[in-house]
MARDO-464543 format. One record per residue (C-alpha): x, y, z; residue number from 1; residue in three letters. Coordinates in nm, 2 decimals. Each point is the difference from the previous one (the first is absolute). Layout:
<rec u="X" v="Y" w="Z" nr="NUM" rest="ALA"/>
...
This chain:
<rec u="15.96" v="3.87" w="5.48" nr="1" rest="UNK"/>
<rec u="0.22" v="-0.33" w="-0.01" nr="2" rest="UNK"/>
<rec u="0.21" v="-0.06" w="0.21" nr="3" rest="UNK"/>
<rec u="0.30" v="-0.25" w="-0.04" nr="4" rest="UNK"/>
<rec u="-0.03" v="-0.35" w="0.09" nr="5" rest="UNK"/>
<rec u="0.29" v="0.01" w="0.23" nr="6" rest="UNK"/>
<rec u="-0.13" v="0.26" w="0.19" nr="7" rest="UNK"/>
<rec u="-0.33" v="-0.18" w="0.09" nr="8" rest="UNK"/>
<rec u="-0.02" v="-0.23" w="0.32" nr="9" rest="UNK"/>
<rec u="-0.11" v="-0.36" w="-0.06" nr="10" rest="UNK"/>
<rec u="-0.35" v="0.09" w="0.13" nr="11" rest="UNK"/>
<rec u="-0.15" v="0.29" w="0.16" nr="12" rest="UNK"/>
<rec u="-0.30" v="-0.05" w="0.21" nr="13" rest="UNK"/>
<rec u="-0.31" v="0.24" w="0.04" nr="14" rest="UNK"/>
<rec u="-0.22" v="0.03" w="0.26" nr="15" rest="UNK"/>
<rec u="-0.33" v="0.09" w="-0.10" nr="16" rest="UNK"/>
<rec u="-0.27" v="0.09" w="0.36" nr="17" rest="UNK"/>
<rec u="-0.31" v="-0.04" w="-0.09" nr="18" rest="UNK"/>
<rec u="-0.38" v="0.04" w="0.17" nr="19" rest="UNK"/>
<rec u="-0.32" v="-0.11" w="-0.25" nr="20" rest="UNK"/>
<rec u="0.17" v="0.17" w="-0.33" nr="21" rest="UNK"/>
<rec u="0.04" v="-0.31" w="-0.19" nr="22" rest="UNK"/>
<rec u="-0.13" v="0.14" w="-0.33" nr="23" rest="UNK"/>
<rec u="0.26" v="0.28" w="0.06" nr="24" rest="UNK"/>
<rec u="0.27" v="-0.23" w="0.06" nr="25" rest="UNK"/>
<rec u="-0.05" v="-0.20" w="-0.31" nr="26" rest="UNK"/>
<rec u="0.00" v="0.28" w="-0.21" nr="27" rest="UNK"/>
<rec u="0.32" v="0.12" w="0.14" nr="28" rest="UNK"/>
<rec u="0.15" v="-0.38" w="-0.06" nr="29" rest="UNK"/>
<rec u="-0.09" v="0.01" w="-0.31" nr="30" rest="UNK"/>
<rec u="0.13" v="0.38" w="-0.10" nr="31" rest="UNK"/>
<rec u="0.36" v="-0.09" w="0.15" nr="32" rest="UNK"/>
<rec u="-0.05" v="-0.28" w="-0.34" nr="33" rest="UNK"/>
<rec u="-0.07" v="0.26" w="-0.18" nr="34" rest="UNK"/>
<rec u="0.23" v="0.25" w="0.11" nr="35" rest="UNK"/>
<rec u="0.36" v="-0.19" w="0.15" nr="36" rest="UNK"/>
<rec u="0.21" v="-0.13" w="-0.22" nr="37" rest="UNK"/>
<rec u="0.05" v="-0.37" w="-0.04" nr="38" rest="UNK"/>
<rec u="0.37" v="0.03" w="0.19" nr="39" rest="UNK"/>
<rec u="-0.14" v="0.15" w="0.27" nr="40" rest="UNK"/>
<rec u="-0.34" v="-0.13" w="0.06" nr="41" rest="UNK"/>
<rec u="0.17" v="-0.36" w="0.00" nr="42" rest="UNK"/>
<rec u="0.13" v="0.08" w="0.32" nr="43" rest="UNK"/>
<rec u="-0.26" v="0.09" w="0.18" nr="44" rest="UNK"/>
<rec u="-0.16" v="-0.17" w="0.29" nr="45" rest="UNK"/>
<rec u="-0.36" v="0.13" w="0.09" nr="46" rest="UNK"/>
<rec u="-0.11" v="-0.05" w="0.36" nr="47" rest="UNK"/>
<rec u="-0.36" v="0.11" w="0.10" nr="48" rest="UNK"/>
<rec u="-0.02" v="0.05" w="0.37" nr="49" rest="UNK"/>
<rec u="-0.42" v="-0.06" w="0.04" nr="50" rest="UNK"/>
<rec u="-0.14" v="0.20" w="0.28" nr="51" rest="UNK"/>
<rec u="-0.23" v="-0.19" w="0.09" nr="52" rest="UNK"/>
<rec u="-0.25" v="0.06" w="-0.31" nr="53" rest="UNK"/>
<rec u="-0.34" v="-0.04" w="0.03" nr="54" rest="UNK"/>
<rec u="0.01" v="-0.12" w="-0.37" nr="55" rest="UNK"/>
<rec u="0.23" v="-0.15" w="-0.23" nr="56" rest="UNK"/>
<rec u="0.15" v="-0.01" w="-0.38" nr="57" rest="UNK"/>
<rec u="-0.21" v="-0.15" w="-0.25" nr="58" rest="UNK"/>
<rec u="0.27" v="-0.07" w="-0.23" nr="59" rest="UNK"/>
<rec u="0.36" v="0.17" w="0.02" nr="60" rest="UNK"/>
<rec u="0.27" v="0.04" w="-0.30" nr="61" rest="UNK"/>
<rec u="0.24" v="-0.29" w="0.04" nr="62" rest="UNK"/>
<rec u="0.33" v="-0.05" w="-0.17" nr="63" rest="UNK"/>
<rec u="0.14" v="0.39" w="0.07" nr="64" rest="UNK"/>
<rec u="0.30" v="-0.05" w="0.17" nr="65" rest="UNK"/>
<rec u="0.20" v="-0.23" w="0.16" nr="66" rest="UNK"/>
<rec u="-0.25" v="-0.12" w="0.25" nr="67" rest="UNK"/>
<rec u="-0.34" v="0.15" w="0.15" nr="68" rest="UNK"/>
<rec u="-0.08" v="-0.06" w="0.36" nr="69" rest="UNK"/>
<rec u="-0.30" v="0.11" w="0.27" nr="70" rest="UNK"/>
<rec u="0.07" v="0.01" w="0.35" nr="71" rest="UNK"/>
<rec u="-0.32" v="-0.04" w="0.21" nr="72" rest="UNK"/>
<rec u="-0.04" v="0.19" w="0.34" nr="73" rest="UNK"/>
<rec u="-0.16" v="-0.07" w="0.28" nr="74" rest="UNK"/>
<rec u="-0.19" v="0.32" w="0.04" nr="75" rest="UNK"/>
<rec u="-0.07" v="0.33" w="-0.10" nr="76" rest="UNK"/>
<rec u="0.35" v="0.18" w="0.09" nr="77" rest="UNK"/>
<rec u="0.01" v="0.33" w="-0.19" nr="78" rest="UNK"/>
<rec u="0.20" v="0.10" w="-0.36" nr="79" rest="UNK"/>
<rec u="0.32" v="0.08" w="0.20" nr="80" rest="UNK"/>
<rec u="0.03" v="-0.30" w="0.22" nr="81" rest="UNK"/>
<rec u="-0.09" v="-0.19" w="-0.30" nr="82" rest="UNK"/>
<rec u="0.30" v="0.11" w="-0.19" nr="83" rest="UNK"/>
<rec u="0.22" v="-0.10" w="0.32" nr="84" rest="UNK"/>
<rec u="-0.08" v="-0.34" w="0.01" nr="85" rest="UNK"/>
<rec u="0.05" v="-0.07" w="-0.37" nr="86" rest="UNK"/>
<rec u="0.34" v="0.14" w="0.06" nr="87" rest="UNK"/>
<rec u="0.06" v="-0.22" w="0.28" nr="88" rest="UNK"/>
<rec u="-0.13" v="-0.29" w="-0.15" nr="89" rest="UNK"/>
<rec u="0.26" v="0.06" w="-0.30" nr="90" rest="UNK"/>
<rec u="0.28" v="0.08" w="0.26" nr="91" rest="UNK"/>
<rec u="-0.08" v="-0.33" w="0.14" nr="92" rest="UNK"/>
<rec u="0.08" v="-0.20" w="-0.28" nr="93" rest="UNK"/>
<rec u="0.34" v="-0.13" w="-0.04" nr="94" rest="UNK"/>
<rec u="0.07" v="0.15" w="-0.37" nr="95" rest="UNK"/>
<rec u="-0.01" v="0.38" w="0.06" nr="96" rest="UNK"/>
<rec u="-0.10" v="0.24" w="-0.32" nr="97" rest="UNK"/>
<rec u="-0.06" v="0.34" w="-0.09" nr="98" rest="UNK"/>
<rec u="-0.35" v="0.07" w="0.12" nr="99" rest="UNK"/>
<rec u="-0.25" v="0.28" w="-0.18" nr="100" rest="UNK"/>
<rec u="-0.28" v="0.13" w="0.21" nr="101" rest="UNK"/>
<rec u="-0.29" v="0.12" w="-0.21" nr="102" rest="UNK"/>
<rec u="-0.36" v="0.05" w="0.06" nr="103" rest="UNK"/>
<rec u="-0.30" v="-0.22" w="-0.20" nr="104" rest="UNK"/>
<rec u="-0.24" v="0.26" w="-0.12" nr="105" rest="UNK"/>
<rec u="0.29" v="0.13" w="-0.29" nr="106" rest="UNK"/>
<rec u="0.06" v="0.33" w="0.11" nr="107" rest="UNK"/>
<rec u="0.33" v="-0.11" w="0.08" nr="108" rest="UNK"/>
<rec u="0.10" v="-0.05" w="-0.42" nr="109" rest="UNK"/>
<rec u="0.17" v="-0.32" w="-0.12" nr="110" rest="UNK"/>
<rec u="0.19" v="0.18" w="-0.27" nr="111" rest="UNK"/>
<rec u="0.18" v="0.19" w="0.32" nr="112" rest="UNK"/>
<rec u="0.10" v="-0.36" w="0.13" nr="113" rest="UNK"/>
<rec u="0.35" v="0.02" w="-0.25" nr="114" rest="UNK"/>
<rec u="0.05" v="0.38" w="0.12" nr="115" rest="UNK"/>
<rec u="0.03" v="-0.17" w="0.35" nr="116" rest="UNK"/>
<rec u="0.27" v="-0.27" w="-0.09" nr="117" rest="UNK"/>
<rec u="0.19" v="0.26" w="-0.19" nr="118" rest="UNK"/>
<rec u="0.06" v="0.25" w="0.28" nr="119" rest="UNK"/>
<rec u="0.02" v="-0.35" w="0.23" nr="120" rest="UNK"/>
<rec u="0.31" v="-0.11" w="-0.23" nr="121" rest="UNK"/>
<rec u="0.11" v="0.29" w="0.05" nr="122" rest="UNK"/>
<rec u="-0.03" v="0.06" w="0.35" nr="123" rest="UNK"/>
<rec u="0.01" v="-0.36" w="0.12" nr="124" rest="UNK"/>
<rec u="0.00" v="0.01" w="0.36" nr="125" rest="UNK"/>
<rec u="-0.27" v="0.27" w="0.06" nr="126" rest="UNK"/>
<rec u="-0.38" v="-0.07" w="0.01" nr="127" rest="UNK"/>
<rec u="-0.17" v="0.18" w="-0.32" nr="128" rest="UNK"/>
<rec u="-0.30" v="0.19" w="0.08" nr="129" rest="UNK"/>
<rec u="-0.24" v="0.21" w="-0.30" nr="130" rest="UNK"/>
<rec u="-0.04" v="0.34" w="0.04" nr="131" rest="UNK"/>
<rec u="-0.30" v="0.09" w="-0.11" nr="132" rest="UNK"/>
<rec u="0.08" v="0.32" w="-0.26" nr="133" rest="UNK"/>
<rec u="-0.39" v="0.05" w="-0.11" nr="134" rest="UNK"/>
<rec u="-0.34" v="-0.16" w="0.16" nr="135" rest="UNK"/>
<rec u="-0.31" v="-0.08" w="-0.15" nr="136" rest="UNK"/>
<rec u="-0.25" v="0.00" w="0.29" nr="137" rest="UNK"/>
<rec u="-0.27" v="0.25" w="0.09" nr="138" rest="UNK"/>
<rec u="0.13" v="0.33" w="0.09" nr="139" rest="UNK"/>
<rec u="-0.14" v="-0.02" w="0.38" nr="140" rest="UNK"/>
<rec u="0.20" v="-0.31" w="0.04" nr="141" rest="UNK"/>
<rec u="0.34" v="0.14" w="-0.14" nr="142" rest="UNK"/>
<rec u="-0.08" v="0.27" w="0.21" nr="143" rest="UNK"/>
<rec u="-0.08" v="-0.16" w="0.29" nr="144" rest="UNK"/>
<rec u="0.30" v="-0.22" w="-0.06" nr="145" rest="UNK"/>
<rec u="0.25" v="0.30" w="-0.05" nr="146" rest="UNK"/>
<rec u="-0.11" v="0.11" w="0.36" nr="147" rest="UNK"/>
<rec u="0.10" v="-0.35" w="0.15" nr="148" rest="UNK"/>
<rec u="0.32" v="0.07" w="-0.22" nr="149" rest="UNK"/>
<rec u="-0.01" v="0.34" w="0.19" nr="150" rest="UNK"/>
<rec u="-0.07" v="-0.15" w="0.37" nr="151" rest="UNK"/>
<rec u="0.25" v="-0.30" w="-0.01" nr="152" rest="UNK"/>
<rec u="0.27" v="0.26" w="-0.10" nr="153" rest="UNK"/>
<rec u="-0.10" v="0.20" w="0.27" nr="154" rest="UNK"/>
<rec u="-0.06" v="-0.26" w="0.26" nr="155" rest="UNK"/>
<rec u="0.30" v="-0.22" w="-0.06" nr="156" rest="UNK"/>
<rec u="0.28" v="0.22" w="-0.24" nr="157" rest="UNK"/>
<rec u="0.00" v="-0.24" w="-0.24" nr="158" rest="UNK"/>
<rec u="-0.18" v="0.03" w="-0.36" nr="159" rest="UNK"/>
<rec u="-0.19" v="-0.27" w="-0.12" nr="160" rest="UNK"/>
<rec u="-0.01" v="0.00" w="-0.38" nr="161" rest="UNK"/>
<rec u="-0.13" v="-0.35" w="-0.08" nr="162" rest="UNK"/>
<rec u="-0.21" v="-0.29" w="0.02" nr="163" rest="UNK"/>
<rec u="0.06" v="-0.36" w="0.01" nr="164" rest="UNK"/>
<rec u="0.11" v="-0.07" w="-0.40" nr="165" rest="UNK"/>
<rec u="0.35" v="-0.12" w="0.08" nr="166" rest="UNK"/>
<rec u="0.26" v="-0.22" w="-0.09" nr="167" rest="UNK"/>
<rec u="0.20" v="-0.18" w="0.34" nr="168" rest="UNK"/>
<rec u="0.33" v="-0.16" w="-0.01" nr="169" rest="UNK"/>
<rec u="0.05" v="-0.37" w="0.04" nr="170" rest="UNK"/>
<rec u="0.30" v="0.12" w="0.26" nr="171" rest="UNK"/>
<rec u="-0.21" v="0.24" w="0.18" nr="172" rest="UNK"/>
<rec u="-0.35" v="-0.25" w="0.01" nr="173" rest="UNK"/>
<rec u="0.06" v="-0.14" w="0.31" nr="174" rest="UNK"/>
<rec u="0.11" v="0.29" w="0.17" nr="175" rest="UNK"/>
<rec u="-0.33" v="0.22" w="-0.07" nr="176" rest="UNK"/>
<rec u="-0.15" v="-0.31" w="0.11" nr="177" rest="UNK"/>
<rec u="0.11" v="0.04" w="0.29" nr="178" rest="UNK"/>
<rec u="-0.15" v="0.37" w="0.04" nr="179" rest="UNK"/>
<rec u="-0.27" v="0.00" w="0.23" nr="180" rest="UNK"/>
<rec u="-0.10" v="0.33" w="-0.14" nr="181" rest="UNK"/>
<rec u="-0.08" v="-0.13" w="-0.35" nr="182" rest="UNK"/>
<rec u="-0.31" v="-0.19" w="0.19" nr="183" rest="UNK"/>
<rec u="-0.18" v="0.37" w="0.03" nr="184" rest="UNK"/>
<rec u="0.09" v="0.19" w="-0.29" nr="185" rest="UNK"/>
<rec u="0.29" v="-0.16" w="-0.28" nr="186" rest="UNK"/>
<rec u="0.16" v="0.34" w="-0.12" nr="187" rest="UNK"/>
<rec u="-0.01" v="0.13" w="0.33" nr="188" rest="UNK"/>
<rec u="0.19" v="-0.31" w="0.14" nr="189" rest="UNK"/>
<rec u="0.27" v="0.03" w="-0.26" nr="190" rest="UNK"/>
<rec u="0.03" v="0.33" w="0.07" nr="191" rest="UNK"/>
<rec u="0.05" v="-0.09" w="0.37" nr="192" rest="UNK"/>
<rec u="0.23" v="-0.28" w="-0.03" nr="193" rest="UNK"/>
<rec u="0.26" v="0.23" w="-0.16" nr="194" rest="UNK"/>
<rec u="0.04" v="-0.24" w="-0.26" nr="195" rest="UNK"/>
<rec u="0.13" v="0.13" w="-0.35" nr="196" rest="UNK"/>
<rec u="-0.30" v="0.10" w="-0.24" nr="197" rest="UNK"/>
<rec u="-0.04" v="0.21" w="-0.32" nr="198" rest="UNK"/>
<rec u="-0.31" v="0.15" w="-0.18" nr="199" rest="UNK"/>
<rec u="-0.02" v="0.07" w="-0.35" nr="200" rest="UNK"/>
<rec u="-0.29" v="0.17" w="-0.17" nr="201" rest="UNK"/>
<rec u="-0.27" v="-0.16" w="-0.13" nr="202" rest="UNK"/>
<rec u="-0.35" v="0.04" w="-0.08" nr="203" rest="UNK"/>
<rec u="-0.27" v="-0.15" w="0.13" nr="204" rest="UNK"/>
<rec u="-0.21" v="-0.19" w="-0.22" nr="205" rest="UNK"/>
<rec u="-0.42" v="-0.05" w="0.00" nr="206" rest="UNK"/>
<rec u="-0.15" v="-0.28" w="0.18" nr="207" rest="UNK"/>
<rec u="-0.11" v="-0.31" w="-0.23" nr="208" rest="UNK"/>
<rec u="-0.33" v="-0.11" w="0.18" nr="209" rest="UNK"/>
<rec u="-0.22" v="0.09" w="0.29" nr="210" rest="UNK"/>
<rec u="0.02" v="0.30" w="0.22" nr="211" rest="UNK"/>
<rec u="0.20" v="0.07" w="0.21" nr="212" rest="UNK"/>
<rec u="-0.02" v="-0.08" w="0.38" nr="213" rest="UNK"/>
<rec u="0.20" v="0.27" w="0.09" nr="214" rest="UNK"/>
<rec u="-0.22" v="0.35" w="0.16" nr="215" rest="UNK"/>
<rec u="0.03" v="0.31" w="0.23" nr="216" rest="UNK"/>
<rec u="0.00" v="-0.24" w="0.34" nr="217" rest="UNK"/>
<rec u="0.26" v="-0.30" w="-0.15" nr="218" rest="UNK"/>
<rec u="0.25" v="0.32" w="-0.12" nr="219" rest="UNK"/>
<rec u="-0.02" v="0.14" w="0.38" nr="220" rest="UNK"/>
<rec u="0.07" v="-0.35" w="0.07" nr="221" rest="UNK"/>
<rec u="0.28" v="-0.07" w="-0.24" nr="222" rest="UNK"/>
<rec u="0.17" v="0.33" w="0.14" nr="223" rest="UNK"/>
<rec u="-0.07" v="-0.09" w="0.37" nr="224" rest="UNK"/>
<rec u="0.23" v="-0.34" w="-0.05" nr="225" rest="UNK"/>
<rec u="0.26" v="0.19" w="-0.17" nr="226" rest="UNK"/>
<rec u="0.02" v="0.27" w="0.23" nr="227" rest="UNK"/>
<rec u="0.01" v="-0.31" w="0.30" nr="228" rest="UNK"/>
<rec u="0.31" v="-0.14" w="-0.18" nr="229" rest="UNK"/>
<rec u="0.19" v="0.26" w="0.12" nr="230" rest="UNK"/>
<rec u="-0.21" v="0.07" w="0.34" nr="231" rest="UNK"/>
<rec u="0.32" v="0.08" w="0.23" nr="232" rest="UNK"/>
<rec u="0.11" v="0.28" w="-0.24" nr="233" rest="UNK"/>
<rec u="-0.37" v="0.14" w="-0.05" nr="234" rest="UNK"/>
<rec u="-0.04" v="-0.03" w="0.37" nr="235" rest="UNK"/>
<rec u="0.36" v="0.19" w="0.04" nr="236" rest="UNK"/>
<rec u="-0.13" v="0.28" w="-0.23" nr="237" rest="UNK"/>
<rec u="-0.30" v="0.05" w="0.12" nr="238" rest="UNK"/>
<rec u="0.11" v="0.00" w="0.36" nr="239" rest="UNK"/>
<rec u="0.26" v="0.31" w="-0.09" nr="240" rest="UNK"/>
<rec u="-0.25" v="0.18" w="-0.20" nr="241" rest="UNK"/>
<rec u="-0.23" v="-0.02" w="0.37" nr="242" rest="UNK"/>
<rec u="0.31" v="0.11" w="0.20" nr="243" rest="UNK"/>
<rec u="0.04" v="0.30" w="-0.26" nr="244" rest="UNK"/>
<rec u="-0.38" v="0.10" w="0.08" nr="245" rest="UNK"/>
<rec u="0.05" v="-0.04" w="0.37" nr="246" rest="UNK"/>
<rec u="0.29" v="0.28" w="-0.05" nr="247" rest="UNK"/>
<rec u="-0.17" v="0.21" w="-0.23" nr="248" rest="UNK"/>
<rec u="-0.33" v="0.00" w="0.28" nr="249" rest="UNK"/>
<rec u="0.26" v="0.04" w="0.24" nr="250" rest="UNK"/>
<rec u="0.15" v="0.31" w="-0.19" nr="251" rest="UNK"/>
<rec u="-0.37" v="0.13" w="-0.03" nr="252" rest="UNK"/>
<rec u="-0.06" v="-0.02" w="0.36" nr="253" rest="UNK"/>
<rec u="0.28" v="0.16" w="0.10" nr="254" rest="UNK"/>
<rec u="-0.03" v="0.25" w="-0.21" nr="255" rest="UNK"/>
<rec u="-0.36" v="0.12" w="0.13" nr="256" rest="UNK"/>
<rec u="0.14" v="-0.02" w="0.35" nr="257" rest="UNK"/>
<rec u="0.26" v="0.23" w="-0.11" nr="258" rest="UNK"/>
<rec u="-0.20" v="0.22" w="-0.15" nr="259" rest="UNK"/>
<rec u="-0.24" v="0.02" w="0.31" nr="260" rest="UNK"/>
<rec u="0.25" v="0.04" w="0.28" nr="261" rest="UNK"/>
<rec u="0.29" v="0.17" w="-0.15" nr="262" rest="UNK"/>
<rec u="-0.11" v="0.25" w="-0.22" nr="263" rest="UNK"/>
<rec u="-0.28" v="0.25" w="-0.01" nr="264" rest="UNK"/>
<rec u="-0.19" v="-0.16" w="-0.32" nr="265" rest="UNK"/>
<rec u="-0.38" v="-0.01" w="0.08" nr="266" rest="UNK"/>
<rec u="-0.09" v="-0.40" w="0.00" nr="267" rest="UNK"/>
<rec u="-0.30" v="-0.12" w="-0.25" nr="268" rest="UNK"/>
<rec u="-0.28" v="-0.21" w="0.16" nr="269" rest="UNK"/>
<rec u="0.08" v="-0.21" w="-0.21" nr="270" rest="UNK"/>
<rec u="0.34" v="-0.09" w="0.09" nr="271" rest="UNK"/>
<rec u="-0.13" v="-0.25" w="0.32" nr="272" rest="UNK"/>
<rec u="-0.18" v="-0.23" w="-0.23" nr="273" rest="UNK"/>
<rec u="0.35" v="-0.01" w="-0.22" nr="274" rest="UNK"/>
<rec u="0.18" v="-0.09" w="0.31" nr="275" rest="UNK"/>
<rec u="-0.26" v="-0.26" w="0.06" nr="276" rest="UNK"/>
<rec u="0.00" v="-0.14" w="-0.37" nr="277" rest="UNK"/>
<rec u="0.39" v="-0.02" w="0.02" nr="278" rest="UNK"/>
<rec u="0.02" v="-0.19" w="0.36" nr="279" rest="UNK"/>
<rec u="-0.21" v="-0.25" w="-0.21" nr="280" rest="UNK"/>
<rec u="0.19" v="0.00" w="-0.25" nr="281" rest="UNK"/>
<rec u="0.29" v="-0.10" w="0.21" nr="282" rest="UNK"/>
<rec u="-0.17" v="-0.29" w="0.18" nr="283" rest="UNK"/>
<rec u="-0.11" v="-0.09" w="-0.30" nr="284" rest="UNK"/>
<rec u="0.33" v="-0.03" w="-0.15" nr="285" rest="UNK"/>
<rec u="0.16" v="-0.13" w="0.30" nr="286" rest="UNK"/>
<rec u="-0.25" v="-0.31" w="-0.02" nr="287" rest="UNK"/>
<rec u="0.04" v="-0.09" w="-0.33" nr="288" rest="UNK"/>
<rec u="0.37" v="0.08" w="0.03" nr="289" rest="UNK"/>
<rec u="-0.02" v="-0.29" w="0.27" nr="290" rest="UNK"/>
<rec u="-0.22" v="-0.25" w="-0.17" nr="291" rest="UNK"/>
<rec u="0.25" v="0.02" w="-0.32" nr="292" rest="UNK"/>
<rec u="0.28" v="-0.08" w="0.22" nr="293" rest="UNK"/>
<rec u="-0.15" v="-0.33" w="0.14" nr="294" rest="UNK"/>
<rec u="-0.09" v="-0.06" w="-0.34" nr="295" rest="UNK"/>
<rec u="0.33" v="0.01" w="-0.15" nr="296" rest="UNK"/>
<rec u="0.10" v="-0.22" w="0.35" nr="297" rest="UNK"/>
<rec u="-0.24" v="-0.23" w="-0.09" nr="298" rest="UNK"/>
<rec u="0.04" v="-0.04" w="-0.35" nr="299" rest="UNK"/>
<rec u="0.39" v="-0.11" w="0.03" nr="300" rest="UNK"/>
<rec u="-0.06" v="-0.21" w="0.30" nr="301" rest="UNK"/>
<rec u="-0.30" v="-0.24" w="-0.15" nr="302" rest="UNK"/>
<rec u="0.08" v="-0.34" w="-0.21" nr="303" rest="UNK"/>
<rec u="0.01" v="0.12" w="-0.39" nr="304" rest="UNK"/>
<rec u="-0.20" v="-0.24" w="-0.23" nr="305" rest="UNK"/>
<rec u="0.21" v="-0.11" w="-0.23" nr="306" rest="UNK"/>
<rec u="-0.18" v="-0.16" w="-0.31" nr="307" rest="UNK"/>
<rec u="0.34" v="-0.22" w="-0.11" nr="308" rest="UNK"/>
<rec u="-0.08" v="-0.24" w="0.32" nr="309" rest="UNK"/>
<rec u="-0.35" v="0.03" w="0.04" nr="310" rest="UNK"/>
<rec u="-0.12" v="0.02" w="-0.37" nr="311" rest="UNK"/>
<rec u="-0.11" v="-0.41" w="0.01" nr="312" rest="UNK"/>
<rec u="-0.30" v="0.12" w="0.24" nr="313" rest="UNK"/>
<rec u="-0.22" v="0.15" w="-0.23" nr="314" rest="UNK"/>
<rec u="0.12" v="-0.24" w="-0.34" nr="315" rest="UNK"/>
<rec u="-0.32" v="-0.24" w="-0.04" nr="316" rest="UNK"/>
<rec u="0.20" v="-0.17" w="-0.32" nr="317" rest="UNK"/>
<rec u="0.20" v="0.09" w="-0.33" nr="318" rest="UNK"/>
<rec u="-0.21" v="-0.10" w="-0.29" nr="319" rest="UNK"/>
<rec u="0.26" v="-0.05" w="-0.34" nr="320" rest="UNK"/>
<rec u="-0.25" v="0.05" w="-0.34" nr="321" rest="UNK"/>
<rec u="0.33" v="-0.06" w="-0.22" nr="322" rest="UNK"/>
C-alpha cells in the first residue's frame, strides 16, 4: 500500500521493548527493509527501550530509517512498564511525533506498520490499536487467552480485543503519558483514560527468533494488571454480585423458615445444614463486600504514579547507533 507523501508526518517514531531478543529484533529491523516502502520507512525513528538485558546485539541493521536509538534501563521493570517509559521519554522531547508501539520478537508484522498510518490519517486524533482477526499460538494459549478475554469482560464491562501494536498521536503523546494506568498494563490504560482509540483487524504474525517468554503464570499475570487498571469498577462489580448472593441466601433462609413455621410441609434434615451454609454465605459476602469497599477507598485516595514525571528514575542512558 502507498500512501501519499502529503499524508505522511515528517517522522514517525517506534518504540520497540525489548528483554535478551536481540537476534529477534534484528531480523525484524531488517524485514521492515524488506517489507516498508522507501516513503515510509524514511520516516521512521526506531527506539529500543533495553530492559535491562543480560546480553546484548552483536551487530544490528543500521541505515533503516531515519534514526535508530536504545534506551538503557536501570533495571529489570517488566514488558508493560517498559513500553511506558519509552513513551515518556518521546513525550519528553521537545519535537512531538506519531509514535508506533510494537513488540521485538515480529509477531507484531512490519508490513501492518502502513495499515496503521492509513486508518491514523484517517482518524487523526484517536490512538490506533490491531485487532488481532486470526492467531498463531498454541491452542491452550488462545484458549487460555480467550478466557482472560472472557474474565476482563466480566470483571470490568469492557472488551479487550488487542495488544500493544499501535500507532499514538503526536497530539495525544503527552497526554497518555500522563496515564498512570499505562505503567501496569498499556491497552488497559488507554482504555481507562477515555482517550479516543480504534482497532482494525490484523493478523498476528510468527515470531522471528527465540522462544517466547511468555507461559501459563506471565498470561495470569498479564490479565491480573489489566484487570487492576480498572480496580474500582472490578471492585464495584464484584461487590454487587456479593450483595446479590447475600439476598438470594437471604431469600433461601426465609424461605425454609416459612416452610417450617407456616405451613404443614414436613422439613428435610437436611434443611439445617442449608441454613448453616447460607449464614456463611452471607458473612462471607458481607466481608468481602467490605474489603472491596476500602479497596476502591483506597485506590482513589493513594498518589498515582505517573511515568511522564518520574520516567528519568529508571533511564541509565540513551545510546544513538545512527
Amino acid at each position: 500500500m502507498n500512501l501519499p507523501l502529503n499524508s505522511l508526518p515528517e517522522r514517525i517514531n517506534v518504540v520497540i521493548p525489548l528483554f535478551n531478543d536481540w537476534q529477534a529484533v534484528g531480523l525484524l529491523l531488517e524485514r521492515i527493509q524488506s517489507v516498508v516502502s522507501d516513503q515510509l520507512r524514511n520516516r521512521l525513528a526506531f527506539l529500543i527501550v533495553d530492559d535491562c538485558s543480560s546480553t546484548n546485539y552483536e551487530a544490528l541493521p543500521t541505515n533503516i530509517g531515519q534514526s535508530l536509538s536504545i534506551l538503557r534501563l536501570y533495571r529489570n521493570v517488566g514488558h508493560q512498564k517498559a513500553i511506558a517509559l519509552g513513551l515518556s521519554w518521546l513525550a519528553s522531547q521537545e519535537e512531538q511525533y506519531p509514535t508506533i508501539v510494537m513488540d521485538s520478537d515480529g509477531e507484531d508484522r512490519p508490513e501492518d506498520i502502513v495499515h496503521l498510518v492509513q486508518r491514523s490519517s484517517e482518524k487523526p486524533n484517536q490512538i490506533v490499536f490491531a485487532h488481532r482477526s486470526k492467531r498463531h499460538e498454541s491452542l491452550s494459549f488462545r484458549v487460555f487467552y480467550e478466557i482472560y478475554k472472557r474474565a476482563f469482560q466480566l470483571l470490568t464491562g469492557k472488551v479487550i480485543t488487542f495488544g500493544n501494536f499501535s500507532l499514538v498521536p503526536a497530539s495525544l503523546l503527552r497526554k497518555l503519558a500522563h496515564v498512570s494506568e499505562i505503567w501496569n498494563n498499556y491497552p488497559g490504560g488507554v482504555i481507562r483514560s477515555r482517550l479516543p482509540y480504534t482497532a482494525i483487524p490484523l493478523e498476528r504474525g510468527y515470531r522471528l527468533a527465540g522462544r517466547s517468554k511468555m507461559n501459563f503464570v506471565s498470561l495470569v499475570l498479564h490479565g491480573l494488571s489489566a484487570v487492576s487498571v480498572l480496580i474500582d469498577t472490578t471492585a464495584v462489580r464484584l461487590t454487587i454480585f456479593c450483595i446479590l448472593m447475600m439476598a438470594f441466601s437471604l431469600f433461601g433462609i426465609g424461605t425454609v423458615f416459612y416452610m417450617r413455621f407456616f405451613t404443614s410441609l414436613i422439613i428435610p434434615g437436611w434443611a439445617t445444614y442449608l441454613v448453616i451454609s447460607l449464614l456463611i454465605v452471607i458473612l462471607q459476602a458481607f466481608l468481602i463486600s467490605l474489603l472491596l469497599v476500602f479497596t476502591v477507598l483506597s485506590y482513589r485516595t493513594q498518589i498515582q504514579f505517573i511515568p511522564a514525571r518520574q520516567f528519568g528514575d529508571f533511564v541509565e542512558r540513551l545510546e544513538r547507533l545512527y
